[in-house]
N, C-alpha and C positions, 0 to 999 in steps of 0.2 A: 794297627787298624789300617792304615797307609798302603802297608804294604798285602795284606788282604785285597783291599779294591782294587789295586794294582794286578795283583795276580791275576784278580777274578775278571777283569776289565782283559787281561791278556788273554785266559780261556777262552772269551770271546770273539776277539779279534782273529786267535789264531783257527778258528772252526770256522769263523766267513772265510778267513783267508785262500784256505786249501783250494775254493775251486778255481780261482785265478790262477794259483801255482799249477794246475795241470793242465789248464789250457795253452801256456802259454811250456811249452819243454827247452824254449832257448836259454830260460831264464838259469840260470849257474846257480843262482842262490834258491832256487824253488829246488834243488836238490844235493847243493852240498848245507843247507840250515834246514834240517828239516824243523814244524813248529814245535814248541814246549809241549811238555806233557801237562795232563790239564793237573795233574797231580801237584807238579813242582809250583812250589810255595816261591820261587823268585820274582820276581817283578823285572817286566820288560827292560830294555838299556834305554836309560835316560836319555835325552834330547839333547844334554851336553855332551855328551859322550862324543869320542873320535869316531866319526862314520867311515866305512870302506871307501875306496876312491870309486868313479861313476865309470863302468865301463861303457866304450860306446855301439860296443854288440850287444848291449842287453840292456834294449828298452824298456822292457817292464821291470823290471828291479826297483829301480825307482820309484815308480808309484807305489810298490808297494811297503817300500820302508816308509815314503811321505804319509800313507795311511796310516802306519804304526804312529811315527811322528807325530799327526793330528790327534789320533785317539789319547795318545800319554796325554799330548799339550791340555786336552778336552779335560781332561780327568783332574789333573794337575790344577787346571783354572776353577774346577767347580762344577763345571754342566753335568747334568744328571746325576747317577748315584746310583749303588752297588747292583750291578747284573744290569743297565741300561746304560745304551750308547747318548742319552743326552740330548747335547747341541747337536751333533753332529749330524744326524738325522733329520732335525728342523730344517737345517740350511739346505735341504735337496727338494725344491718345489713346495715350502714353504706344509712341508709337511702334509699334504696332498695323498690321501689312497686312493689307490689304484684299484675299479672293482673287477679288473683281470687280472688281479694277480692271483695266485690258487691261494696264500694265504689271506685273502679280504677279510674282512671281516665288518657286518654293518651295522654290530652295536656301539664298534667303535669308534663310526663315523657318526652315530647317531649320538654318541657321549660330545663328541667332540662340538659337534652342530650344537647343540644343548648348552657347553662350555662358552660358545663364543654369542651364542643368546643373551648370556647371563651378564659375559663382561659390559652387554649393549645395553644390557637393563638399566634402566635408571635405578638408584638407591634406594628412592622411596619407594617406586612399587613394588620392587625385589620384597623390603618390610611389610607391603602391604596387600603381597600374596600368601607369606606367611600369618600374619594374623587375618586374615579373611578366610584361610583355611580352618583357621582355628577356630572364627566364630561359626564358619559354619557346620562342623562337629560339634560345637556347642546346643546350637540349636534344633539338629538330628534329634541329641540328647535328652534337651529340658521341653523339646517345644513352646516354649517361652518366644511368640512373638516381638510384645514388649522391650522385652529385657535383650533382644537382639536388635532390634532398630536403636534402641540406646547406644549400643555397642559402634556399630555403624556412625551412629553420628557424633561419637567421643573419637571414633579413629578420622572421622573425616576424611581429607581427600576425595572430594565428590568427583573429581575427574576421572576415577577408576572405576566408577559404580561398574560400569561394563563388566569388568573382569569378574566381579563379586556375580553379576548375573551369570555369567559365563561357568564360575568355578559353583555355584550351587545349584546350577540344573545339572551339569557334568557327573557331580556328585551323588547326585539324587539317581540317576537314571541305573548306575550300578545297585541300588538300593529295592527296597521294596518299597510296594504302593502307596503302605505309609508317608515314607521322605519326600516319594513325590507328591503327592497330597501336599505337606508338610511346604514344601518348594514352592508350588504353584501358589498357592495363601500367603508366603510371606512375601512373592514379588509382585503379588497385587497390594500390600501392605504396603510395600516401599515405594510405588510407583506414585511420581509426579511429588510425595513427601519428602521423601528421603532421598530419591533418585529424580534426577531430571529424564521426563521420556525417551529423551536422548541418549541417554545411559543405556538405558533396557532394551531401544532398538540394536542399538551397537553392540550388544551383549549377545545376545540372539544373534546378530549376522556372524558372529564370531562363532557362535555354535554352530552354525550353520554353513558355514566355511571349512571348522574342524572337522567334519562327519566323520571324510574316508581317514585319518586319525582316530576318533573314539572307536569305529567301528571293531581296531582290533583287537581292542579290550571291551567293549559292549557290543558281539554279536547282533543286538536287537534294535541297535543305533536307531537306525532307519525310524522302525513305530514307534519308538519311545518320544524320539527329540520332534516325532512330525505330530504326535500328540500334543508337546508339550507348547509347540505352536501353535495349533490348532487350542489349546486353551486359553493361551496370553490372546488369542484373537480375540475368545469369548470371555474373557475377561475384561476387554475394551483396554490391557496394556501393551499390546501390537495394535496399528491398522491393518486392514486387511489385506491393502494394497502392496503389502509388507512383500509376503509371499512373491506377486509376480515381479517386482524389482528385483527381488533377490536373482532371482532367476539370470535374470541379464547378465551378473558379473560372473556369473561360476561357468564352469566349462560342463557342455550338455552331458557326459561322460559321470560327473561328480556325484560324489552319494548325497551331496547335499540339494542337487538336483530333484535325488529321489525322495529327500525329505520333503522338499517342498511342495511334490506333486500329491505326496498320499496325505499332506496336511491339509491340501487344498480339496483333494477330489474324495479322498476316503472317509475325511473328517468331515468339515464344515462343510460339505456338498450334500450330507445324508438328509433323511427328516429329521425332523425332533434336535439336530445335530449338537444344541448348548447342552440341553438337560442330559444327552448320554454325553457328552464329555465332560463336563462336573461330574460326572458320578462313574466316569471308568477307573480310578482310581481309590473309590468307597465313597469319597465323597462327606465320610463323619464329621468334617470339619465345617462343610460347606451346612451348617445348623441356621433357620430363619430365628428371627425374632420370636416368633409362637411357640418354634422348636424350644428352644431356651426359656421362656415361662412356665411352658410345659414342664419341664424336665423340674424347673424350682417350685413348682405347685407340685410334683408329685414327690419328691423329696421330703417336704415340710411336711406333707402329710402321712408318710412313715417313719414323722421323723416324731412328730404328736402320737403315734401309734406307740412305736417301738422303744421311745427315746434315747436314742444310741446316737450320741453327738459325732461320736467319733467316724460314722457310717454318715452321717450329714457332714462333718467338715471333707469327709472325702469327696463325695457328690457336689461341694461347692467349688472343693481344688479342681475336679475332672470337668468343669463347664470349660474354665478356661477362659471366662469373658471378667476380669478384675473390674473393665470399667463398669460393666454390668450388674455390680452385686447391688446396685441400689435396688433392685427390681426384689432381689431376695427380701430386704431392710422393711420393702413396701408389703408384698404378699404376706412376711409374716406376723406384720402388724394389724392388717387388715382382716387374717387370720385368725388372731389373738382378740378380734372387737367382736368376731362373728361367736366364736368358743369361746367364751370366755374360762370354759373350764381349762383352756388349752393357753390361756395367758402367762402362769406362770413359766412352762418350761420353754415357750416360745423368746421368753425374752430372758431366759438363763441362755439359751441356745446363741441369740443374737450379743449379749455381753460377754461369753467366752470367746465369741471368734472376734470380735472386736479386741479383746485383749491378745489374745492368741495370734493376731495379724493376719485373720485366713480374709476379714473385712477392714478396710481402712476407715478410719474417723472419716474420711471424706464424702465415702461411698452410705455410709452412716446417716450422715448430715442431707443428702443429696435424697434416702427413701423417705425419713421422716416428712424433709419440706414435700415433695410430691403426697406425701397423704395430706397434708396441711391444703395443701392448692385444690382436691378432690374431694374435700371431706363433707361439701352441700350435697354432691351427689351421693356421697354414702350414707347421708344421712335421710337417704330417702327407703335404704334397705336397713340400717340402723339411725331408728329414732334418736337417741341421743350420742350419736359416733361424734360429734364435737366434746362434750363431758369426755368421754372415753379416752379421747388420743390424748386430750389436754394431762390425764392422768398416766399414760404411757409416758409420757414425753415428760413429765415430773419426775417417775419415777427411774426412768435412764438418766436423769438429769442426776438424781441424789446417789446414783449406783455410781458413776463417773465417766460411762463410756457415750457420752451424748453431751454435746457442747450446746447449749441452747441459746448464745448470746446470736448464731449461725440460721436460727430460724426466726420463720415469721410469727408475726401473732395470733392467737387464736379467739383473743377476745372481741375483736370488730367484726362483723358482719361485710361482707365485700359490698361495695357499692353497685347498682344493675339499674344503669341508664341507659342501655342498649339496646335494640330489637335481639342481638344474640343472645342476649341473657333471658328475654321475656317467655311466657308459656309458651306462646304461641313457639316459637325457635325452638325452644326444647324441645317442644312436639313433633316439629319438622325435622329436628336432627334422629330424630328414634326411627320418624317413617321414612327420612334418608339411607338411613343405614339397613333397613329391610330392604329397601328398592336396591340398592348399590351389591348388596348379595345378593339378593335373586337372578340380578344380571350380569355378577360372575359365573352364576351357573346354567344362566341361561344364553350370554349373547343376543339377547332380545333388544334393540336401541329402541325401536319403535312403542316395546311396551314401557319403557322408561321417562321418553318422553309424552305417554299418555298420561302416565302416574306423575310425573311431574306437575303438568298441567293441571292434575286434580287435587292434588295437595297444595298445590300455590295458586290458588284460580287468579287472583289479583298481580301473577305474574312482578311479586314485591324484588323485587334487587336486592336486598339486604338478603334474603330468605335463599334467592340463587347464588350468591355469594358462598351461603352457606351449604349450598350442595357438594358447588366446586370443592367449599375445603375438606370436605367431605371424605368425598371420592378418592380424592387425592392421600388422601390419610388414610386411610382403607386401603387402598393398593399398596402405600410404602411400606405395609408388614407383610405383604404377602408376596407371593411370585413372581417371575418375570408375565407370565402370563396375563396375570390380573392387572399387573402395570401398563401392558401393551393394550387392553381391553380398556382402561380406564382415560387413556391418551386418546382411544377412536372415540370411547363415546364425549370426551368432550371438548372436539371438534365435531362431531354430528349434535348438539346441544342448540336450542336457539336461544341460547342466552344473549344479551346485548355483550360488545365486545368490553365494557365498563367493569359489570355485572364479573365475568372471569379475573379482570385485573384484582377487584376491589378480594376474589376470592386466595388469589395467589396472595395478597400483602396481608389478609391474615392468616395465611400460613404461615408468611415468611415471621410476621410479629410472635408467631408461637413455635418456631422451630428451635430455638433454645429448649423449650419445654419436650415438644417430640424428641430432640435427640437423647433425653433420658429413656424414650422407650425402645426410640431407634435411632443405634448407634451410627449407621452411614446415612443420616437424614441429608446430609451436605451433597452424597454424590446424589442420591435418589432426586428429591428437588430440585438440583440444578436442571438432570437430566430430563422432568417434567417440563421445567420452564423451557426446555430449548428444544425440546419435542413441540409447546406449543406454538412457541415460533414458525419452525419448520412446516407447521400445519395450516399455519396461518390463520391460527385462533389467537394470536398475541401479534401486534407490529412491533418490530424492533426499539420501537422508542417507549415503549409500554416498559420492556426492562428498567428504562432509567426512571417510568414515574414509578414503577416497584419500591424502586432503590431508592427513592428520595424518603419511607420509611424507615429505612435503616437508619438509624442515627450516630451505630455506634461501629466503627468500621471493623474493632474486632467481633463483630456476635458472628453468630452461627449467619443468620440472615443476609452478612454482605458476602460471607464467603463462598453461600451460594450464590449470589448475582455475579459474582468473580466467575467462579468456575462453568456457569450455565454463558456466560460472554467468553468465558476462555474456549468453550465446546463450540459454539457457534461462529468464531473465527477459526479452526483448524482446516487443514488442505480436507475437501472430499467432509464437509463437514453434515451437511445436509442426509446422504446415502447414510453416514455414521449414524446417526441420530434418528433416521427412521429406521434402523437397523438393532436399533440399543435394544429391543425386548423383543427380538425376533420379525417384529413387523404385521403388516398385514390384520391385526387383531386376533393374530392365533398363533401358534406355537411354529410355526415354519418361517424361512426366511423372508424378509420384503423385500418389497421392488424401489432400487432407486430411482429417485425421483425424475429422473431424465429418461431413464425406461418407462415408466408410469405416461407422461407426458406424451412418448412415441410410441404408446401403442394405442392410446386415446386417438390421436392424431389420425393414426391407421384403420381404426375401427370404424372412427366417423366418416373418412373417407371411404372406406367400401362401403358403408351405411348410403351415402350421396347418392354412390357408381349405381344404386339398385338393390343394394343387398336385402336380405330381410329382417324387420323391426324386432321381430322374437328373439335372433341369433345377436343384435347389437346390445338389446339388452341383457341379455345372457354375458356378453362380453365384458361388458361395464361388469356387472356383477359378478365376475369371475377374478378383477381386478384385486376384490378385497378389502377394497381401500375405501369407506364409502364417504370417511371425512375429505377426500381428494374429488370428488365428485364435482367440488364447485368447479374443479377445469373441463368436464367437458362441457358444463354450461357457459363456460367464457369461450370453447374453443368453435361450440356449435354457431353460438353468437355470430362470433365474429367470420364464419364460415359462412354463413347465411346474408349477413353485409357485403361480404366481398368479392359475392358471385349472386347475388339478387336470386339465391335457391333459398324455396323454404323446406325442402323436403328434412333438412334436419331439427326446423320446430315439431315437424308431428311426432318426431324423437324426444324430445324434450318432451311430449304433452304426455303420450306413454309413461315415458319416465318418473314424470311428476305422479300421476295419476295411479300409479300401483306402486309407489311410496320406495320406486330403486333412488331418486333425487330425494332428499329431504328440502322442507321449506328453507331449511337456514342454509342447505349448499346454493341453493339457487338466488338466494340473497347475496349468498358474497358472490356468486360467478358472476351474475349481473354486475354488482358494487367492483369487479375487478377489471370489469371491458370498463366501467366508467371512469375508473381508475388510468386507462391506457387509448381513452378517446382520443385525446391530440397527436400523440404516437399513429393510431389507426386513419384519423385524419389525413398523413400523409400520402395514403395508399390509397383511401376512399373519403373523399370532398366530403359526401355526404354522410359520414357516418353518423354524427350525433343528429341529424335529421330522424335517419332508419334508425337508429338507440330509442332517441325518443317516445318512436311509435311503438318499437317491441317492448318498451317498458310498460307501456300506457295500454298492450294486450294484456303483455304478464300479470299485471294488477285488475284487470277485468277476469282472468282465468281463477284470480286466485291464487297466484307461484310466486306473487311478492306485495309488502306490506301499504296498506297507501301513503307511509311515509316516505316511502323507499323516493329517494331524489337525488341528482348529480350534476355537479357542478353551480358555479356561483349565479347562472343567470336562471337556471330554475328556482333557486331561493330569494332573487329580488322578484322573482313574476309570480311566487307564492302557489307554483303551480306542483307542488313536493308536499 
């Protein structure tokens, strides 16, 4: 063997060798030794061996036995191995290619660069690139949300989330629309739970740094990964600010350049721009809450038709929402009271997949109690649905797939001490929810708050409490759009600011119970409470009387007041949050609120200069915004104090008078210059002089209430 690598080590040597021996003709030994034949099986002359004496006319002889020399030594010691020079070749510029030399070669440099990555790598990530590839083939595979966030947070290592974001959009984007679908859904799953936001930015910049790399294995680099930004934006797990930062570190040249611009200007710049990016990739995933009752109300009812369990357990696996099967548990109970001829194979149906595993005991336990909690009102469409369920719930009891020590009772009657429980409330909640639809489809604030006023003539607090929670609840199952519509009209509401709090705390006291219907009740709610904020239908200290209901810091309830205080301290929080449902009260982008502010600003000023009163109120009203309307009654204000011009009351009188102000914006614009008297004090002595008097108009016009009063020394002169 020995003498193999020897030999074959020699063939080598002696084929670099030759072109040295012809360069150089003085050398005696470059022509009386000619080299071995690559045939001869001998093995060069060892290193011990007696060497020829040095002659001193023939300088290159030398170096070239000393070459021989090194290569035996090299070989002899170990370095490299059969047909390869080893060490030898290290030691000359630390192994360095040369990309002029005609043999380059730059996969070999690209191995190499790869090589010395790896040795930098740290251990565990090396480990925890390997299994993060693997979960994310996993969940290509099962689409198994769930059972992938598990996975994640058994491997841990929350300091790599990055790379996981990195390697499952990378992945995806070679894929089809499914994966990324697929992609996009699980990193808004992960985001802030599993991953700190941090993560997911850093993940993305890293995408976004790689470009000109993927690009030469994903041609389509550019649209996919500026899509895929353009989502995370609309998804609310990028800010938007994202994009022009990014910008800054990359070189103008960079393909991530050009991801950033066609995310910004081709994507999120269009109309309409959320609803077609949810849905440029199908979108099947992105199912509302309705979507999914839907789909299990029509199930169950070819399933009463047809009864082919095996055709329902599959329609139960293909929703896809485990947590959600209680809604199944409910519908087909509810089903089962209404048919009764459909009772028995409804709840053969519900005992096989409970045994079968397709329903957990848990999700079981969880439909039953919701018909327990509902069953006054059903018993208004079935007279005796208390008898009925009592006998359901016995008889899953004696079958074994129903734990009943897990529910409530059904033989007390609930207690109804409350104005929410009285007729009168019932009756208002029926004619709340016909006004609350009509003005999803109509956009009418004006006719809602007529209908209001008619249906609550005694203007009761308890009764508009119960609008608020209403409204609120109505929008959380439906679209962005209805949610954005639901946030203007109630900041244009003249509800007392009491009357909103009293309606958010029983939300919050029933948001355990909504998140059985709706499963993201936590971000939807937070997102409401800190819209009202921003709108300035809630003061910031209003949050914590919310929160003094909460009792129990883990319910649903506090975790909203968390996360609605976690939204409201972020950088750029405000623009975010009037931004969250497009804005505006319509499906297109809004305006933040410091643009809003400076073009009010602008308006009223050329309004002053002369302009004309049709084109300013066209202005205002082009704004969109009409719950923002109390600033230009604070900005006219104080523009009329502090140039003793009234030309911008005749603006206001217009305003008020063909219903572009509502009474309750002009309430707080006023209530907000009375708010910033002592402030405006500084600039003008006389302000609460001139306050005064325009209050003491506005309550003679009509534009504010005769309580309306400011400060402590109108309340000791009783003149409020």
């Amino acid at each position: 063997m020995d003498r193999e690598n020897h030999g074959s080590t020699s063939e080598n040597a002696d084929s670099i060798s030759i072109a040295p021996l012809r360069i150089s003709p003085k050398s005696p030994r470059s022509t009386s030794k000619s080299p071995k034949s690559p045939k001869s099986p001998k093995s060069p002359r060892s290193p011990n061996s007696p060497r020829s004496p040095r002659s001193p006319n023939s300088p290159r002889s030398p170096r070239f036995s000393e070459f021989i020399y090194c290569c035996n030594n090299i070989i002899s010691c170990g370095a490299g191995g059969k047909g390869t020079w080893g060490g030898l070749l290290d030691t000359d510029d630390n192994g360095t290619l040369d990309p002029n030399d005609p043999n380059y070669d730059s996969t070999e440099e690209y191995e190499r660069s790869n090589e010395k990555k790896k040795s930098t790598t740290p251990p565990d990530l090396v480990d925890y690139k390997k299994k993060a590839t693997v979960i994310v083939e996993e969940y290509f595979a099962t689409d198994d949300v769930v059972a992938t966030i598990d996975e994640l947070r058994e491997l841990g290592k929350p300091q790599y989330g990055y790379y996981f974001v990195k390697k499952l959009v990378s992945m995806s984007m070679d894929r089809h629309d499914k994966e990324k679908e697929m992609a996009a859904i699980l990193l808004s799953a992960l985001y802030a739970d599993t991953f700190h936001p941090s993560q997911v930015y850093k993940g993305f910049s890293k995408l976004v740094e790689s470009a000109d790399d993927l690009i030469v294995d994903i041609p389509d680099t550019v649209d996919v990964l500026a899509l895929f930004l353009a989502r995370a934006v609309v998804d609310d797990i990028l800010p938007p600010a994202f994009l022009k930062k990014q910008m800054d570190y990359l070189p103008k040249d960079s393909k991530g350049v050009e991801v950033l611009k066609k995310a910004e200007k081709s994507y999120l710049a269009a109309p309409l721009h959320a609803e077609i990016i949810e849905r440029r990739w199908g979108g099947s995933k992105n199912m509302t809450v309705d979507d999914v009752k839907s789909r299990i109300n029509n199930f169950l009812k070819e399933y009463v038709v047809s009864g082919d369990k095996k055709e329902a357990f599959r329609c139960i696996k293909d929703l896809k929402v485990p947590f959600f099967h209680h809604e199944i548990v409910k519908r087909a109970l509810i089903m089962a009271m209404e048919r009764r001829q459909a009772e028995a194979p409804l709840l053969d149906l519900l005992k096989e997949a409970a045994e079968e595993g397709f329903i957990n005991s848990s999700q079981i336990s969880k439909g039953f109690s919701r018909l327990i909690d509902t069953v006054d009102d059903l018993s208004l469409d079935i007279p005796n649905a208390r008898e009925i369920l009592q006998q359901l719930i016995s008889k899953a009891a004696s079958e074994g797939w129903l734990c009943v020590s897990s529910l409530k009772s059904l033989s007390v009657e609930p207690e109804r001490n409350s104005i929410t429980d009285s007729a009168a409330a019932r009756s208002f909640k029926i004619k709340s929810q016909s006004i609350i639809q009509e003005y999803f489809l109509s956009g009418d604030i004006l006719e809602v708050n007529s209908c209001i006023e008619q249906e609550n003539k005694n203007n009761s607090a308890e009764l508009n409490a119960i609008f608020v929670k209403k409204l609120i609840t109505l929008a959380m199952d439906r679209k962005n759009r209805e949610k954005e519509m639901a946030s203007v009209l109630l900041s244009s509401l003249c509800f007392p600011a009491d009357d909103v709090v009293n309606g958010f705390v029983m939300l919050i006291e029933s948001a355990d119970d909504t998140a059985l219907d709706n499963p993201v009740v936590v971000e939807d709610l937070a997102m409401f409470l800190a819209r009202a904020v921003v709108d300035e239908v809630l003061a910031p200290q209003n949050l914590e009387e919310i929160g003094s209901q909460c009792l129990s810091p883990d319910s649903i309830g506090s975790k909203v007041l968390r996360m609605a205080k976690s939204s409201l301290k972020a950088t750029l929080s405000g623009e975010r949050i009037l931004r969250c449902w497009g804005g505006g009260g319509s499906s297109r982008t809004g305006w933040a609120v410091e643009d809003v502010k400076d073009k009010i600003g602008k308006l009223l000023e050329e309004y002053e200069s002369g302009g004309d009163i049709r084109e300013a109120c066209r202005c205002i009203k082009e704004l969109g915004m009409p719950f923002f309307h109390h600033e230009v009654v604070k900005k006219s204000l104080v523009t009329i104090m502090e140039k003793k011009n009234e030309r911008l009351w005749g603006l206001l009188k217009e305003c008020f008078e063909s219903g572009l102000i509502t009474f309750n914006q002009m309430m707080k614009g006023f209530g907000r210059v009375a708010e910033s008297l002592d402030d405006l004090a500084l600039d003008v002595p006389d302000a609460r002089t001139q306050f005064a008097k325009y209050v003491e108009r506005a309550k003679n016009k009509g534009w504010l209430d005769n309580s309306f009063c400011f400060g402590k020394q109108e309340h000791e002169n009783g003149t409020c």
